[in-house]
Structures are given as structure tokens and as C-alpha cells.
N, C-alpha and C positions, 0 to 999 in steps of 0.2 A: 606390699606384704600380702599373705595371704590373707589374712585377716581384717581387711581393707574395709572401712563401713563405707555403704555404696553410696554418702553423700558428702565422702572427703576423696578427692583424688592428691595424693603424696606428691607435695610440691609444686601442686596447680591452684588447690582451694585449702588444703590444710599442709600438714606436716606429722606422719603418723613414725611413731617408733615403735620396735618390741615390747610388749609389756617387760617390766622389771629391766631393762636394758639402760642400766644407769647412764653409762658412757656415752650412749647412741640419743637418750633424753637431753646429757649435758650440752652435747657437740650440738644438735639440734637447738636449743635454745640461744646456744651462744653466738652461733649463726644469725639465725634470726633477728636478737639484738644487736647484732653490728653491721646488718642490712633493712637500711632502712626503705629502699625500694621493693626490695626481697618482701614482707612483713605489707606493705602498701599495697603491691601486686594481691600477693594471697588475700589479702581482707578484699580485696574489690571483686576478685573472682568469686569467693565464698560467696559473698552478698549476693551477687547475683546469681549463682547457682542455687542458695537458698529462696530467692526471689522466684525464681523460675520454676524451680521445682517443687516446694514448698508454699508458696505462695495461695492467696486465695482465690487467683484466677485457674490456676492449677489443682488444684483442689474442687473446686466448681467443674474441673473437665470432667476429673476422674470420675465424680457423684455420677453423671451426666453417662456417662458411660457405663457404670453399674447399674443405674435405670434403666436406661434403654435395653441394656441388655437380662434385665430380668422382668420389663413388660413382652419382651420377644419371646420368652420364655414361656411365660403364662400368657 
């Protein structure tokens, strides 16, 4: 969707629907709960794209990067 928050990808780490989109929330949960690999898959990807990209080694880059780049500066 467009609305897409840039740390869920639709069907890879999360499951995004329309807002207010009853039918499209229903069918998506019901999915989900009767895929139990489906629901296994996504949590393992999330984790680690939370891991990776949120994480404290990643976090340590970016710092690391905004320093350097504003000692370069001044």
C-alpha cells in the first residue's frame, strides 16, 4: 500500500491492510490464523529485520555516522 511504514514490508515481515477496511483486516487475520508456517515465516523475518535495522549495533552505526559527519563539518 501506499501507506506502507518503511519497517513492515506486506507479506514479508508484517501484514498491512487499509485503514477501516473491515473485510480486508477480517480475511487477513483469518489467513494468518490458519497458517501456521505463514505467521512463523513473518515473525522470523520481522525479528530480524527489527534486529538489523533497529538494533544496537545499528544504531551505533548511524551515531557513528552523524559524528563523523558533523566533526567534518566543523
Amino acid at each position: 500500500t501506499n501507506n506502507q511504514p518503511a519497517t513492515i514490508r506486506h507479506g514479508h515481515s508484517g501484514w498491512i491492510v487499509p485503514p477501516c477496511d473491515e473485510v480486508a483486516l477480517t480475511e487477513a487475520i483469518v489467513r494468518l490464523a490458519m497458517d501456521v508456517d505463514l505467521r512463523r515465516r513473518i515473525g522470523r523475518i520481522a525479528r530480524l529485520d527489527a534486529e538489523q535495522s533497529h538494533g544496537w549495533h545499528h544504531t551505533v552505526e548511524r551515531l557513528e555516522e552523524i559524528f563523523n559527519r558533523l566533526i567534518r563539518e566543523h
